[in-house]
N, CA, C and O atoms as a DFTB+ gen file, in Angstrom:
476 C
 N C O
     1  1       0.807      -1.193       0.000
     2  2       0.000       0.000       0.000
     3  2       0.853       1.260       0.000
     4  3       2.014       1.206       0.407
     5  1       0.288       2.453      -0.466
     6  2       0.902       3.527      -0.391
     7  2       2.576       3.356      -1.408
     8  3       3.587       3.724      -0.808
     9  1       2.675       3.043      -2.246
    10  2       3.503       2.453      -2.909
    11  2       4.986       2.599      -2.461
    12  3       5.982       3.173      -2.901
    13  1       4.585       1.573      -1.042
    14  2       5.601       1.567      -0.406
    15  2       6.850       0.466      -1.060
    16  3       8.036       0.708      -0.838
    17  1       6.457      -0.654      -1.814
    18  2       7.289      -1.734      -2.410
    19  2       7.408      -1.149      -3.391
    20  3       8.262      -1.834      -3.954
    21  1       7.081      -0.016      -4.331
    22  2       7.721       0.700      -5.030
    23  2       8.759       1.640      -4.865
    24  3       9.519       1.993      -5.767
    25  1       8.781       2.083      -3.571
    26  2       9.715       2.962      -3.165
    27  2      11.064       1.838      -2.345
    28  3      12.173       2.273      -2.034
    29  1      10.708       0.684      -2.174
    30  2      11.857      -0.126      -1.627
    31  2      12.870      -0.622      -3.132
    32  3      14.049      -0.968      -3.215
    33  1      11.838      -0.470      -4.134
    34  2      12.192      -1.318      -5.276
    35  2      13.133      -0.166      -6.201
    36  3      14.062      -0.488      -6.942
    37  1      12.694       1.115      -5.985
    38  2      13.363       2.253      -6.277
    39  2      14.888       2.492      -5.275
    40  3      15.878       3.044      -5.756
    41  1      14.847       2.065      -4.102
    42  2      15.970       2.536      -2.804
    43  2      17.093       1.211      -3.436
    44  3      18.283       1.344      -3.724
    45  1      16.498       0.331      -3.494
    46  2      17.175      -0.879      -3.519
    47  2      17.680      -2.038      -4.186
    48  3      18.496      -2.929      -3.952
    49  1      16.891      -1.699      -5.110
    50  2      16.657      -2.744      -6.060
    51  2      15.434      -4.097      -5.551
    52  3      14.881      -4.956      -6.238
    53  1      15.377      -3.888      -4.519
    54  2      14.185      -5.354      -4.108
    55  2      12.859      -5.409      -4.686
    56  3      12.210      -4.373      -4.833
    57  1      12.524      -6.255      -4.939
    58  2      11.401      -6.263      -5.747
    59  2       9.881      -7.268      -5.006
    60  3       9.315      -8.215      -5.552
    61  1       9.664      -6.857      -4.102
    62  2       8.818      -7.636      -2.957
    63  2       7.717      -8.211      -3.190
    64  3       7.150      -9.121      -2.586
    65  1       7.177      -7.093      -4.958
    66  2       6.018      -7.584      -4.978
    67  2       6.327      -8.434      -5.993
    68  3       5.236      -8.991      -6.113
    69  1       7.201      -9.054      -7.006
    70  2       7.892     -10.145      -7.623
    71  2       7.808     -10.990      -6.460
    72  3       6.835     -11.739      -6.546
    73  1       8.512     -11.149      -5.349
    74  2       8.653     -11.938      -4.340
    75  2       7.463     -12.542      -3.257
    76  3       7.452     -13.479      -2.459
    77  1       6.786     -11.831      -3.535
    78  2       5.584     -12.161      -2.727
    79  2       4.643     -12.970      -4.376
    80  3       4.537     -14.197      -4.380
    81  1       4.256     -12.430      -5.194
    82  2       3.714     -13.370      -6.574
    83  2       4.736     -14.902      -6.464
    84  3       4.302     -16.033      -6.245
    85  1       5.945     -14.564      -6.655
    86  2       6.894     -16.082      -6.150
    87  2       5.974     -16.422      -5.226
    88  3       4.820     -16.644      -5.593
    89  1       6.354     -16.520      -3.826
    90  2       5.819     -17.338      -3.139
    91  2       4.959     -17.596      -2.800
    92  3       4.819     -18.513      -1.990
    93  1       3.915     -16.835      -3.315
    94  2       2.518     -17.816      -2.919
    95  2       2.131     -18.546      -4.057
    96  3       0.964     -18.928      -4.141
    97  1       3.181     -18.866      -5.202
    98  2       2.871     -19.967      -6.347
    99  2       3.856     -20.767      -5.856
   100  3       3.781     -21.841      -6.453
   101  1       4.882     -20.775      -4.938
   102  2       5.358     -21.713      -4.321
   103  2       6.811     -21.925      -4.754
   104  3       7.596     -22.781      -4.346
   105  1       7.034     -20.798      -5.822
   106  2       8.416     -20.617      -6.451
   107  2       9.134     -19.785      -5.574
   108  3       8.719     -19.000      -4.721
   109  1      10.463     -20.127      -5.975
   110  2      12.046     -19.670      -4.973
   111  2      11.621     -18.146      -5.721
   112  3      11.165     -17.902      -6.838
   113  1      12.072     -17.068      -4.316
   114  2      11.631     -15.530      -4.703
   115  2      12.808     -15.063      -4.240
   116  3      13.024     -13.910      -4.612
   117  1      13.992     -15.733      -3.285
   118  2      15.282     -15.584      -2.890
   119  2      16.081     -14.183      -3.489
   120  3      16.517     -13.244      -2.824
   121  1      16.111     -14.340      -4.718
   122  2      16.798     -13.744      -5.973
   123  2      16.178     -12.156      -6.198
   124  3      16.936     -11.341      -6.725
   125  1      15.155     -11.833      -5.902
   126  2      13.849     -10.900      -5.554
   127  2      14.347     -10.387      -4.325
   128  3      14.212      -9.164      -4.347
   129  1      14.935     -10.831      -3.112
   130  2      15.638     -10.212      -1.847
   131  2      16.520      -9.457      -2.346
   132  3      16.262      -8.254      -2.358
   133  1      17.948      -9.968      -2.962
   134  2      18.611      -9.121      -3.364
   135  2      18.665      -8.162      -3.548
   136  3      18.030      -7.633      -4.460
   137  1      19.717      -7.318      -2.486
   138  2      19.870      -5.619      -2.508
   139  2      20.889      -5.410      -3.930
   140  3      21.819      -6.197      -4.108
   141  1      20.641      -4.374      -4.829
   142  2      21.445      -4.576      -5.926
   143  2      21.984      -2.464      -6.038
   144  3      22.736      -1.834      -6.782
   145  1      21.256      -2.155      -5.084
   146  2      21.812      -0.722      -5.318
   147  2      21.409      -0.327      -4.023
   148  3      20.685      -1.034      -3.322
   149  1      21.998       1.152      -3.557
   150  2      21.466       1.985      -2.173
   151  2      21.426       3.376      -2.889
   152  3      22.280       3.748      -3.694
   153  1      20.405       4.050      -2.526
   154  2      19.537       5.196      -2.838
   155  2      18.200       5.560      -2.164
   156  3      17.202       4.844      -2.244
   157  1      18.264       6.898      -1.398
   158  2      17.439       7.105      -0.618
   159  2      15.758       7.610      -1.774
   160  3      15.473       8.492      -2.584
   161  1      15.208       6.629      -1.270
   162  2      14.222       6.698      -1.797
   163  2      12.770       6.803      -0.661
   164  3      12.633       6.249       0.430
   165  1      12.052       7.494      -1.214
   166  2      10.091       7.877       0.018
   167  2       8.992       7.654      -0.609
   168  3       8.872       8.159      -1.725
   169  1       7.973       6.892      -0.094
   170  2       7.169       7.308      -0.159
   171  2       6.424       8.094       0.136
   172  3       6.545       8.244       1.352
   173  1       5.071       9.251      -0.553
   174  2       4.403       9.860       0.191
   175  2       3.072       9.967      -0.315
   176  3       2.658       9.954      -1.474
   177  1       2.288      10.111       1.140
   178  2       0.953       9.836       1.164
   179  2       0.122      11.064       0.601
   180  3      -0.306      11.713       1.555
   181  1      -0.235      11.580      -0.554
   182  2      -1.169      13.424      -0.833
   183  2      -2.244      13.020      -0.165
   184  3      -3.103      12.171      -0.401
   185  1      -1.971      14.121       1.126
   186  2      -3.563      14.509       1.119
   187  2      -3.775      16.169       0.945
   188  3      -2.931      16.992       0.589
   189  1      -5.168      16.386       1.311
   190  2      -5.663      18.045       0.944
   191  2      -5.683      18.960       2.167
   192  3      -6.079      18.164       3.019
   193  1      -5.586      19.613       2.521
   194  2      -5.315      20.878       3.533
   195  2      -6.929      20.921       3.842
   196  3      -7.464      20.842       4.948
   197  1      -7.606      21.079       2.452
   198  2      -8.813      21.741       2.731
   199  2     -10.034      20.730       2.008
   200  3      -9.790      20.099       0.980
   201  1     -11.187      20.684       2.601
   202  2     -12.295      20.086       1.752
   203  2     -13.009      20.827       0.228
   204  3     -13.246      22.024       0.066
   205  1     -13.198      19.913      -0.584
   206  2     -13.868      20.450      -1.461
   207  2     -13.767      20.102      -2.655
   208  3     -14.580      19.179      -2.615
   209  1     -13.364      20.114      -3.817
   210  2     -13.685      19.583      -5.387
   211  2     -12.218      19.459      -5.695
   212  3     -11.620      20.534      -5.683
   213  1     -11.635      18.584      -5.918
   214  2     -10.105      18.008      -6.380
   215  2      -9.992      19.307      -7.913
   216  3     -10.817      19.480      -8.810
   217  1      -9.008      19.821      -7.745
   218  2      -8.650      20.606      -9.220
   219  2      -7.530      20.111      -9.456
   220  3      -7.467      19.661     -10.600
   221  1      -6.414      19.973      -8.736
   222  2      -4.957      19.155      -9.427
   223  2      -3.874      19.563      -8.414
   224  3      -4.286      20.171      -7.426
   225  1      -2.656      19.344      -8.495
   226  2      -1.453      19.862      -7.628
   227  2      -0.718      20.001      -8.341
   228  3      -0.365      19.574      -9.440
   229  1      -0.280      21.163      -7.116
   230  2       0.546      22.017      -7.116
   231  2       2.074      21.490      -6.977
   232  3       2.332      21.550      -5.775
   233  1       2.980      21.094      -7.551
   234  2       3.906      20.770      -7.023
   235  2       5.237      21.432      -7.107
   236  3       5.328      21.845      -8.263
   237  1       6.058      21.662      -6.598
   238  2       7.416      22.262      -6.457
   239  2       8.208      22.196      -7.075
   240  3       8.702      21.096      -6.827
   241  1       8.858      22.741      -7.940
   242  2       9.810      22.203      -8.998
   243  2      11.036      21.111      -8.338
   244  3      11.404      20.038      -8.816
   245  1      11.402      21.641      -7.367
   246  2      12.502      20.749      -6.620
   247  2      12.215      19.242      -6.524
   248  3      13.010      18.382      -6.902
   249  1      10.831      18.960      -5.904
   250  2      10.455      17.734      -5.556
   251  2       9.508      17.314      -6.819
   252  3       8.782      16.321      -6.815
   253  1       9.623      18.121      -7.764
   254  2       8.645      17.505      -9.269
   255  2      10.142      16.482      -9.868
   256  3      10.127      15.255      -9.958
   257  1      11.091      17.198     -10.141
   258  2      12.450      16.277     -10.788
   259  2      12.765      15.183      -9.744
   260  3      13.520      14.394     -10.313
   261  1      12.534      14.770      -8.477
   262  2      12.608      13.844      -7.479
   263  2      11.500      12.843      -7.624
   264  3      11.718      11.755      -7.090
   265  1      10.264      13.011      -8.291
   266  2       9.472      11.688      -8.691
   267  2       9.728      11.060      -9.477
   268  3      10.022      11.418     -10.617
   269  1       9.677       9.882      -9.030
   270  2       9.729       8.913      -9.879
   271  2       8.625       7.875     -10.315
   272  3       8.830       6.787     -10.853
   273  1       7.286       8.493      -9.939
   274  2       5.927       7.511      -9.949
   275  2       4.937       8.291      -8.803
   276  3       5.260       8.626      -7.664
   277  1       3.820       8.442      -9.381
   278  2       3.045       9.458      -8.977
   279  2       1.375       8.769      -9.231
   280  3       0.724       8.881     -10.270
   281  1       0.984       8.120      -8.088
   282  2      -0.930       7.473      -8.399
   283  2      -1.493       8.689      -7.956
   284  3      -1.143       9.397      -7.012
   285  1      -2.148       8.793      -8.532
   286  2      -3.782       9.750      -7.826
   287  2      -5.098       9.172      -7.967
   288  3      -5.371       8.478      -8.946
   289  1      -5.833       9.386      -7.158
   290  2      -6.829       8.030      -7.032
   291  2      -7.799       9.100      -7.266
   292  3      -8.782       8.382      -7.446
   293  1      -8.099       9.915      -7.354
   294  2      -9.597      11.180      -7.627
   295  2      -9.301      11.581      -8.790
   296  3      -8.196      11.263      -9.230
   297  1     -10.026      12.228      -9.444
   298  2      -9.987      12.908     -10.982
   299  2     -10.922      14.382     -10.657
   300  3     -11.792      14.635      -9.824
   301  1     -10.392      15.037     -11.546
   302  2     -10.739      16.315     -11.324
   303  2     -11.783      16.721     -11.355
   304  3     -12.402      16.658     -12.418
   305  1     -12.680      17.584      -9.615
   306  2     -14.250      17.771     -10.105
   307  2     -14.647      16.956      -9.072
   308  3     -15.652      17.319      -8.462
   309  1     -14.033      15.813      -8.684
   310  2     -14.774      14.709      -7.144
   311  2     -14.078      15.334      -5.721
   312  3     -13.081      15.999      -5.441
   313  1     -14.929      14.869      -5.179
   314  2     -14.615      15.446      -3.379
   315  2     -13.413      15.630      -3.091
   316  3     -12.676      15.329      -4.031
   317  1     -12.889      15.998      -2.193
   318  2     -11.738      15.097      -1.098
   319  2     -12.226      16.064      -0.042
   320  3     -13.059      16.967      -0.111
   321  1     -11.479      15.625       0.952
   322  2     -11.574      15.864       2.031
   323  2     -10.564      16.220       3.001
   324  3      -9.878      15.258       3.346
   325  1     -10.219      17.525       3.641
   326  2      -9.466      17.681       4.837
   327  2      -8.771      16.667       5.829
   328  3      -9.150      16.341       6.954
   329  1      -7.745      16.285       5.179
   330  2      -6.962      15.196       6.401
   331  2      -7.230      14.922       7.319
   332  3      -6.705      15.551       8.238
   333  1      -8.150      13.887       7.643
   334  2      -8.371      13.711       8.919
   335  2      -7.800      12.098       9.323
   336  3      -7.561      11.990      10.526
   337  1      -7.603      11.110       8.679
   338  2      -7.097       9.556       8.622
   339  2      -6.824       9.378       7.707
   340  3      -7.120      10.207       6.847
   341  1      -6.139       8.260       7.373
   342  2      -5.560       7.371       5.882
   343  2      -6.345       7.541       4.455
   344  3      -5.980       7.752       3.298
   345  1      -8.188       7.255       5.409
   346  2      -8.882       7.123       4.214
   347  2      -9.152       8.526       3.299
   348  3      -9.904       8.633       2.330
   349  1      -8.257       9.611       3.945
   350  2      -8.533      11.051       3.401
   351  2      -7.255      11.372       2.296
   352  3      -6.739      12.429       1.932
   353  1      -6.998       9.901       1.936
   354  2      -5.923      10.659       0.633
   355  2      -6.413      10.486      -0.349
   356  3      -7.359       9.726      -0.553
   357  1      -5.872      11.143      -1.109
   358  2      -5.999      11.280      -2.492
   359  2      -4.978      10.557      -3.270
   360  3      -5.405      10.015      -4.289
   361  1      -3.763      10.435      -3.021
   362  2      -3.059       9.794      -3.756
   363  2      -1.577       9.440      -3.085
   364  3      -1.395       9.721      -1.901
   365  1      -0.499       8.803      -3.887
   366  2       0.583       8.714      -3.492
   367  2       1.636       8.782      -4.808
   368  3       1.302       8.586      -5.977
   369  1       3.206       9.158      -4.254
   370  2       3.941       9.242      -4.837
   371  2       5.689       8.517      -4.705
   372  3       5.993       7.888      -3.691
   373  1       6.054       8.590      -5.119
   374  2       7.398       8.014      -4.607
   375  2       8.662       8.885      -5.196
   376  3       8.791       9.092      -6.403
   377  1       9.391       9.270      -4.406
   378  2      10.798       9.939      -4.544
   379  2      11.834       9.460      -4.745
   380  3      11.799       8.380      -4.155
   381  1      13.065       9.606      -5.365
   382  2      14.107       9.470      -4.999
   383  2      15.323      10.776      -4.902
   384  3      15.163      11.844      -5.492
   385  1      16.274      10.528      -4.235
   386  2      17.106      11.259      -3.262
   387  2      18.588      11.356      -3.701
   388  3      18.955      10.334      -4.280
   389  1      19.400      12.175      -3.597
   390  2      20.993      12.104      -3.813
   391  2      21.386      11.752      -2.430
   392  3      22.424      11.095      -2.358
   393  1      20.770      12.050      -1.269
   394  2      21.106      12.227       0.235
   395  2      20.026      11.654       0.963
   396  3      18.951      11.488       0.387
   397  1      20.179      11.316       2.210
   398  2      19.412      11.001       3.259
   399  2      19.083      12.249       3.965
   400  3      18.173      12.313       4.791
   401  1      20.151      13.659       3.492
   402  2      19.999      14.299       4.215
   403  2      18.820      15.474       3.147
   404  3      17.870      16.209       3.416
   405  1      19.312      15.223       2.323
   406  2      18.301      15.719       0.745
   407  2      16.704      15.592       1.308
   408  3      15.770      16.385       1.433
   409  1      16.920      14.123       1.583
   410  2      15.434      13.553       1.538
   411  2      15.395      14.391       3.016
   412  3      15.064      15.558       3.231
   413  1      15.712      13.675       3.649
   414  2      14.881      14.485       5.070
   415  2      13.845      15.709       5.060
   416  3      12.656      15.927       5.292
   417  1      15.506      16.666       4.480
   418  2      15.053      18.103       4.642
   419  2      13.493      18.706       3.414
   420  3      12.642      19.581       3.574
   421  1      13.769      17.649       2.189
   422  2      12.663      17.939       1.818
   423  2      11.572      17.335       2.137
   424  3      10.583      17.948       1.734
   425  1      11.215      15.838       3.016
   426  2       9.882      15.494       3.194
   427  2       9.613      16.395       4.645
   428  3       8.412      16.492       4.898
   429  1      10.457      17.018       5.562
   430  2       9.891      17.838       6.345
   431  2       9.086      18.986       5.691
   432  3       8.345      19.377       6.592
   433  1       8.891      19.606       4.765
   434  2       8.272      20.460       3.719
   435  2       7.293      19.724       3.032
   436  3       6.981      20.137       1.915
   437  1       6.679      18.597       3.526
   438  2       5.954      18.474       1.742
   439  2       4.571      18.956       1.857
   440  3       3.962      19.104       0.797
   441  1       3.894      19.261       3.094
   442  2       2.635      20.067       2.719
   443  2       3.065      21.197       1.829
   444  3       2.441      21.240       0.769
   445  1       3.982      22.122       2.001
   446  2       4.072      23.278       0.992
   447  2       4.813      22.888       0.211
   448  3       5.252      23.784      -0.509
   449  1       5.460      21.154      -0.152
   450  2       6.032      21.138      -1.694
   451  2       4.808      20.239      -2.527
   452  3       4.952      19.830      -3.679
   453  1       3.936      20.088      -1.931
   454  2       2.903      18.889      -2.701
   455  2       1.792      19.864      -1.998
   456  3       1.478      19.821      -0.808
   457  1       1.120      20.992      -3.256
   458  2      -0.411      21.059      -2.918
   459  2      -1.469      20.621      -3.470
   460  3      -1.711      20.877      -4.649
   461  1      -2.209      19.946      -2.773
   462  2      -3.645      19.816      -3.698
   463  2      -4.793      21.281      -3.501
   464  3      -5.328      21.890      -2.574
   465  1      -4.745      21.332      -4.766
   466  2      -5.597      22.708      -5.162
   467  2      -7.082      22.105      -5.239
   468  3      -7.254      21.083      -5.904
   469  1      -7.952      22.593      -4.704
   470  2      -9.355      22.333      -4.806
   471  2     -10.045      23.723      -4.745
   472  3      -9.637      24.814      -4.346
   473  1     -11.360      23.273      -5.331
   474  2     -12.057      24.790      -4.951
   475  2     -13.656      24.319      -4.350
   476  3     -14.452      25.180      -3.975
């Protein structure tokens, strides 16, 4: 969920959800563990500041060249809703990083580097 085995598969090379299809057909997924690179890679969860009609986001130029895979689950014109739990996102994305310290400093920012614009 939250394309979190995409963002391991981006950091690392692991490929979990290859590995998990392996083993529940009962095939060796071993090979699928394998770390084959290190790169700080995130997932992140969009949600909206504010309630009201999804129009699109806003995103930051800095952290727009840092995606690498971007779901949005609403289309433009349907609800969302003011963050209040999990079930109040709208979408997810996944990053990658030159730094750990890169990443940090920008997911402490991402309400004002990821806006969802609604009206």
């Amino acid at each position: 969920g939250n394309l979190i085995s995409d963002a391991l598969k981006n950091a690392c090379g692991v490929d979990m959800t290859a590995a998990s299809i392996k083993a529940c057909l009962g095939d060796d997924y071993t090979d699928e563990l394998k770390k084959r690179f290190d790169r700080p890679a995130a997932s992140y969860v969009i949600h909206s500041l504010k309630t009201g009609r999804y129009k699109g986001l806003d995103i930051d130029p800095d952290i727009k060249s840092r995606i690498a895979l971007t779901s949005v689950f609403v289309k433009e014109g349907e609800p969302v809703h003011a963050f209040r739990n999990a079930g109040d996102s709208i979408g997810a994305m996944v990053m990658e990083f030159d730094s750990l310290e890169q990443m940090n400093g920008m997911l402490d920012s991402m309400w004002e580097r990821v806006r969802v614009e609604v009206e």
